[in-house]
TIKE-636247 format. One record per residue (C-alpha): residue number from 1; residue in one letter; x, y, z. Coordinates in steps of 0.25 Angstrom, whole numbers. Layout:
resi:NUM; resn:a; c1:X; c2:Y; c3:Z
...
end
This chain:
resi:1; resn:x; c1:315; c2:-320; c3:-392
resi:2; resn:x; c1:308; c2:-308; c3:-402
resi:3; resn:x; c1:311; c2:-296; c3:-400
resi:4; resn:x; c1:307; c2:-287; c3:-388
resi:5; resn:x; c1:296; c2:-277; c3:-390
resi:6; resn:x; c1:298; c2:-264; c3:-387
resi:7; resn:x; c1:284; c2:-256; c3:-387
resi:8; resn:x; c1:290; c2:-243; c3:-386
resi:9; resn:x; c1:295; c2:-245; c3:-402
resi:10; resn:x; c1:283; c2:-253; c3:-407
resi:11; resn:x; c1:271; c2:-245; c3:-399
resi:12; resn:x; c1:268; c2:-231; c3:-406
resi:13; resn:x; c1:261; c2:-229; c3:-392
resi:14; resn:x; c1:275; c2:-227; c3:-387
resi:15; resn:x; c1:281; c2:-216; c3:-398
resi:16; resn:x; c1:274; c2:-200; c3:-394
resi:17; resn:x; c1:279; c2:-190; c3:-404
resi:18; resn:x; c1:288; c2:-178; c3:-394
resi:19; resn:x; c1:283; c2:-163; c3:-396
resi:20; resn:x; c1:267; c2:-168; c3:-400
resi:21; resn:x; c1:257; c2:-175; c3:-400
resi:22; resn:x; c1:252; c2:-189; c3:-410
resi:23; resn:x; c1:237; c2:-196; c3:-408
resi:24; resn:x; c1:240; c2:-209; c3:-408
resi:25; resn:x; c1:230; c2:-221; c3:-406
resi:26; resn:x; c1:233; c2:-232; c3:-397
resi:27; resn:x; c1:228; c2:-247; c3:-394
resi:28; resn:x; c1:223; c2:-253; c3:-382
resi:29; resn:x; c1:235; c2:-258; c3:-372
resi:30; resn:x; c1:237; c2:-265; c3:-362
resi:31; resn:x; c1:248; c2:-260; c3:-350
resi:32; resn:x; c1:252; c2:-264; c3:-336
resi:33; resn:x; c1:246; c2:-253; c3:-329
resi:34; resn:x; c1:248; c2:-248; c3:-312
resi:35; resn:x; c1:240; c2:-237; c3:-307
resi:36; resn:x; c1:243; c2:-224; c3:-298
resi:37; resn:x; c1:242; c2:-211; c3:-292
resi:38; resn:x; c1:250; c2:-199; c3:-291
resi:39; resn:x; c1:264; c2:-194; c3:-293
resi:40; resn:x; c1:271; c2:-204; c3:-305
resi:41; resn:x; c1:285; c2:-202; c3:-297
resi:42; resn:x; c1:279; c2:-207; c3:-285
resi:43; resn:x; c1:282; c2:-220; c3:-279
resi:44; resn:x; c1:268; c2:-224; c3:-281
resi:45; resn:x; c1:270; c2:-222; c3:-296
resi:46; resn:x; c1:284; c2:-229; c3:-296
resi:47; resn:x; c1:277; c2:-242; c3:-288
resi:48; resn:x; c1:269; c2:-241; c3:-299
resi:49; resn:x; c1:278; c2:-242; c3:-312
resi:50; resn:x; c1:287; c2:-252; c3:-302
resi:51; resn:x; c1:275; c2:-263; c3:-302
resi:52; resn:x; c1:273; c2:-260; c3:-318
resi:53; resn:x; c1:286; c2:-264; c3:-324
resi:54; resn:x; c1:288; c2:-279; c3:-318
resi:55; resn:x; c1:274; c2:-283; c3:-322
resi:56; resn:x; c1:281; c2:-278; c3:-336
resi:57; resn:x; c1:294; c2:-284; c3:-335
resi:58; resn:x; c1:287; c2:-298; c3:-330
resi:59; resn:x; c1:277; c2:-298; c3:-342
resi:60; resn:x; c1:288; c2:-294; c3:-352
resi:61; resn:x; c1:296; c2:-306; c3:-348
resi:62; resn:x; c1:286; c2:-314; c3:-347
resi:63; resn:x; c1:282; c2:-311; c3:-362
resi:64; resn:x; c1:298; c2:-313; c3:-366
resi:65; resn:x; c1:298; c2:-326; c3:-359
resi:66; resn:x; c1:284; c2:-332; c3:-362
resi:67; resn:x; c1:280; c2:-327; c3:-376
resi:68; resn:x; c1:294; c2:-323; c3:-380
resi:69; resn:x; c1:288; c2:-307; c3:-383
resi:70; resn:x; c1:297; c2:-299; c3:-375
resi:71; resn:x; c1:295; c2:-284; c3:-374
resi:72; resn:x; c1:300; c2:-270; c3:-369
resi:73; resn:x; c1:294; c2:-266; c3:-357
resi:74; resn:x; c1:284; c2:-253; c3:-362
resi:75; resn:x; c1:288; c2:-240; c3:-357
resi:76; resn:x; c1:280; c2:-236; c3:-342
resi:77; resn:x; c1:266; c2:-229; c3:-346
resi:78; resn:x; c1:256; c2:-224; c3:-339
resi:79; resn:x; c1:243; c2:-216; c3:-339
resi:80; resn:x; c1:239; c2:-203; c3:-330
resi:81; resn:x; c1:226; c2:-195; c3:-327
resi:82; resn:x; c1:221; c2:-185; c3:-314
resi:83; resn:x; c1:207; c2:-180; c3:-310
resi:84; resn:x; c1:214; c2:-168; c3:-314
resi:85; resn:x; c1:223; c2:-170; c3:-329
resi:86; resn:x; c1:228; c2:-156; c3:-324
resi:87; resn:x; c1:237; c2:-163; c3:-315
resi:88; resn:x; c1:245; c2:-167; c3:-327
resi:89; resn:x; c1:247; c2:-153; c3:-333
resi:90; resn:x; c1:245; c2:-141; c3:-326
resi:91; resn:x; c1:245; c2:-146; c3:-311
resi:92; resn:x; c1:254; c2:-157; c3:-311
resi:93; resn:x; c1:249; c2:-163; c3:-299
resi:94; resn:x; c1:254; c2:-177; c3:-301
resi:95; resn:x; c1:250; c2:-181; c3:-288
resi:96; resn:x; c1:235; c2:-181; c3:-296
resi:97; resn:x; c1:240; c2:-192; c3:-305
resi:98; resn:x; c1:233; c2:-206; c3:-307
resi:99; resn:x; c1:241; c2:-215; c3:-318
resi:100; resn:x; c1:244; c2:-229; c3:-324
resi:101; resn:x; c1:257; c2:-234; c3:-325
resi:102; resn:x; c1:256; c2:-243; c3:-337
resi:103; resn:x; c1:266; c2:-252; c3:-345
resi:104; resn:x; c1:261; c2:-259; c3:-358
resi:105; resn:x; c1:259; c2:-273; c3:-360
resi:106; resn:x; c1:262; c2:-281; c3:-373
resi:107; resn:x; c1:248; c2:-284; c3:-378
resi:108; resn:x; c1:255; c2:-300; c3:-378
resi:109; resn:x; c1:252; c2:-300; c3:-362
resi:110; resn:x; c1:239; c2:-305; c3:-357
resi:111; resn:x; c1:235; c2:-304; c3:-344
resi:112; resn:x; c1:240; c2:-317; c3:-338
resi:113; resn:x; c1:253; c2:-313; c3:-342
resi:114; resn:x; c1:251; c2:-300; c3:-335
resi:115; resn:x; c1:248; c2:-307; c3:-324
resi:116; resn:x; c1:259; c2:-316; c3:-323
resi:117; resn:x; c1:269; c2:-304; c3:-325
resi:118; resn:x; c1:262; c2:-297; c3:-312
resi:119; resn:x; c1:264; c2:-309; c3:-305
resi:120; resn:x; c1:277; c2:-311; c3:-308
resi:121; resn:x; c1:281; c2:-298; c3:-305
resi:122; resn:x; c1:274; c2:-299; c3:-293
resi:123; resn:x; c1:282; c2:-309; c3:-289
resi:124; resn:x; c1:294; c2:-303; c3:-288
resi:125; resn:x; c1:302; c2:-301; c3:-276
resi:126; resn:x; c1:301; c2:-287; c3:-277
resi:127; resn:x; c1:289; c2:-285; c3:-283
resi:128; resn:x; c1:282; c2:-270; c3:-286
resi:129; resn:x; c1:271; c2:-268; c3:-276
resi:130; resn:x; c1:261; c2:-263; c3:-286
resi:131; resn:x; c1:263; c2:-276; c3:-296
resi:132; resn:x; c1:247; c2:-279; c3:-291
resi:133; resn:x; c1:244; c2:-266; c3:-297
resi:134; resn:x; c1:247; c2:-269; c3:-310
resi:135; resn:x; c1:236; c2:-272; c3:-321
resi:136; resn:x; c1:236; c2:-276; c3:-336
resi:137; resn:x; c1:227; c2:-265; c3:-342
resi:138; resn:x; c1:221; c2:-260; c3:-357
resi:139; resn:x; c1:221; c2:-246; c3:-361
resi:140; resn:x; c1:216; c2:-241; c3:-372
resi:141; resn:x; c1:218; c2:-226; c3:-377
resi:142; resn:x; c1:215; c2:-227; c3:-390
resi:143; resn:x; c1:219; c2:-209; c3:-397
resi:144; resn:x; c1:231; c2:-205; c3:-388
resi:145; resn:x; c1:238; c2:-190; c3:-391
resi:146; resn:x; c1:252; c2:-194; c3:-386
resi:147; resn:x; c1:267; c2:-186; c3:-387
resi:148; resn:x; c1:280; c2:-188; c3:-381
resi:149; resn:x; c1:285; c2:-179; c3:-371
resi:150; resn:x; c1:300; c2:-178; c3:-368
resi:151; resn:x; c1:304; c2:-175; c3:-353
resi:152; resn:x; c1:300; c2:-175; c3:-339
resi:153; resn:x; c1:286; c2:-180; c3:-334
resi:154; resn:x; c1:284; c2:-168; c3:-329
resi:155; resn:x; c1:287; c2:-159; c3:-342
resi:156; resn:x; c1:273; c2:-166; c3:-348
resi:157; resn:x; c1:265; c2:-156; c3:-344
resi:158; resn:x; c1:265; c2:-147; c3:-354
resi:159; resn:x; c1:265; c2:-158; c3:-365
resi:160; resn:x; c1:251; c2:-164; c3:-358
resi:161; resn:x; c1:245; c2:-149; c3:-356
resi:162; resn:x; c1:246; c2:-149; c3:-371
resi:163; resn:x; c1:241; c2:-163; c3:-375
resi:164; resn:x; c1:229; c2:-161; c3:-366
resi:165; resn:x; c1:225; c2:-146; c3:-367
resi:166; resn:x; c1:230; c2:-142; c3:-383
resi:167; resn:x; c1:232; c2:-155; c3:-390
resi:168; resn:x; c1:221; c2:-164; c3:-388
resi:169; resn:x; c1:210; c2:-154; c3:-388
resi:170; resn:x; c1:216; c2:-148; c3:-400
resi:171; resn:x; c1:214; c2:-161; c3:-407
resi:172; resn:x; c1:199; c2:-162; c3:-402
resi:173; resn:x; c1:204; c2:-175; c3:-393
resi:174; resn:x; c1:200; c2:-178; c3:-379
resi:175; resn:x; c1:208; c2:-184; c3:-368
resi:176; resn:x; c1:202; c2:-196; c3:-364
resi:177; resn:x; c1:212; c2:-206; c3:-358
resi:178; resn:x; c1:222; c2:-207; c3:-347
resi:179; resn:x; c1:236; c2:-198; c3:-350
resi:180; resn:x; c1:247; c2:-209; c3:-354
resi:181; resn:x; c1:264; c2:-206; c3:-352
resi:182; resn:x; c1:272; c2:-218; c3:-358
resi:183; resn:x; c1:286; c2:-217; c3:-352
resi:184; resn:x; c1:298; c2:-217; c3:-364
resi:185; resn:x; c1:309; c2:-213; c3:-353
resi:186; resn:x; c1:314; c2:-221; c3:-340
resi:187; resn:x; c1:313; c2:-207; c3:-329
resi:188; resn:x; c1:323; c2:-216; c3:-320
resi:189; resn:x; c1:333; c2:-216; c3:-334
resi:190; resn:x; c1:328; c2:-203; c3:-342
resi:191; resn:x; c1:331; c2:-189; c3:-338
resi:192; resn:x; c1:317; c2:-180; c3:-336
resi:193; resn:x; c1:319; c2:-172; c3:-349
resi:194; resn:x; c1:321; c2:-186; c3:-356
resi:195; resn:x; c1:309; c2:-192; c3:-353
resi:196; resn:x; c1:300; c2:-197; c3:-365
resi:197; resn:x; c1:284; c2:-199; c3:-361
resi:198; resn:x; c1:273; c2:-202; c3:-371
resi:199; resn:x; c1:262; c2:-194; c3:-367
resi:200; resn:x; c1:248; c2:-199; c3:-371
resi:201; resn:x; c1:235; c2:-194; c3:-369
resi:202; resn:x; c1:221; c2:-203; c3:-374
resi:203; resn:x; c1:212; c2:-194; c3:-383
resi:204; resn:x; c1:198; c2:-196; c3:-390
resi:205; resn:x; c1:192; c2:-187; c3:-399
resi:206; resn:x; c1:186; c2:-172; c3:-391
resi:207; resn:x; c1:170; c2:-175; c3:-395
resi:208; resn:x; c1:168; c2:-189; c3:-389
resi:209; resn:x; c1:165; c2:-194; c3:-378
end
């Protein structure tokens, strides 16, 4: 058996500097994604994250077993955007909230063994009733401003006021894509204040289109 992979420690997309901001580049991934909307501490978001993780658990022992490339499980992503971004930072309103609830895939998974891992977890007597929901999808977001915040959800307002209103216009950037949180800290296991997010935030140059 090799050695199990842990993406956290060989991804760069999974390491933020704390106290500012870095403009990295990223590569087009693939990810288990489920979407929703509204509060991410309602049950509608918790069925949600509950249909992701035994499609990923199913697929990483599949890829232990069948191509002896075993793996950690990636750390719960997930991408947010409103009709109105103020709902984010000043108002707050996360009853405005669309999102993705994503996991990444190894880029050694192709499709059929995507679909045999929904299957099997499908199968389970117990099964998730969103596992249907789940899809294999692509993103791409190329220039990404990104930093780590420490602390509650809640606290990131500030944080996100500055990235969207000082620092990306003061670097003549744009936002373009979908705001990305990647989820260092377990919030069952961590206290608030000892949370650990990546935010992320898709960017392109001010003057094109």
């Amino acid at each position: 058996m090799t050695e199990k992979i842990d993406f956290k420690r060989t991804l760069a997309s999974y390491r933020a500097p704390r106290g500012r901001f870095e403009i990295i580049d990223l590569p087009e991934r693939r990810y288990l994604m489920i979407d929703g909307h509204g509060d991410p501490n309602s049950e509608v978001a918790a069925d949600a994250i509950a249909a992701l993780y035994p499609v990923a658990y199913a697929m990483k022992f599949a890829s232990a077993r069948e191509l002896d490339r075993d793996y950690v499980v990636p750390p719960l992503e997930a991408l947010w955007w409103a009709d109105d971004m103020d709902s984010f930072t000043s108002a707050r309103d996360k009853s405005q909230w669309d999102w993705t609830m994503m996991l990444l895939m190894p880029d050694w998974i192709d499709e059929q063994r995507f679909a045999a891992a929904v299957s099997a977890a499908s199968a389970k007597k117990d099964a998730a009733a969103r596992i249907g929901d789940v899809r294999c999808e692509s993103l791409t977001e190329g220039r990404c401003v990104q930093t780590l915040h420490i602390g509650s959800y809640d606290d990131e307002t500030d944080t996100l006021a500055e990235l969207h209103e000082r620092f990306i216009p003061g670097q003549e950037l744009r936002m373009t894509g979908r705001h990305h949180e990647v989820y260092l800290g377990d919030p069952r296991r961590t206290a608030p204040e000892k949370l650990r997010t990546i935010l992320r935030q898709p960017v392109a140059d001010a003057g094109t289109a």
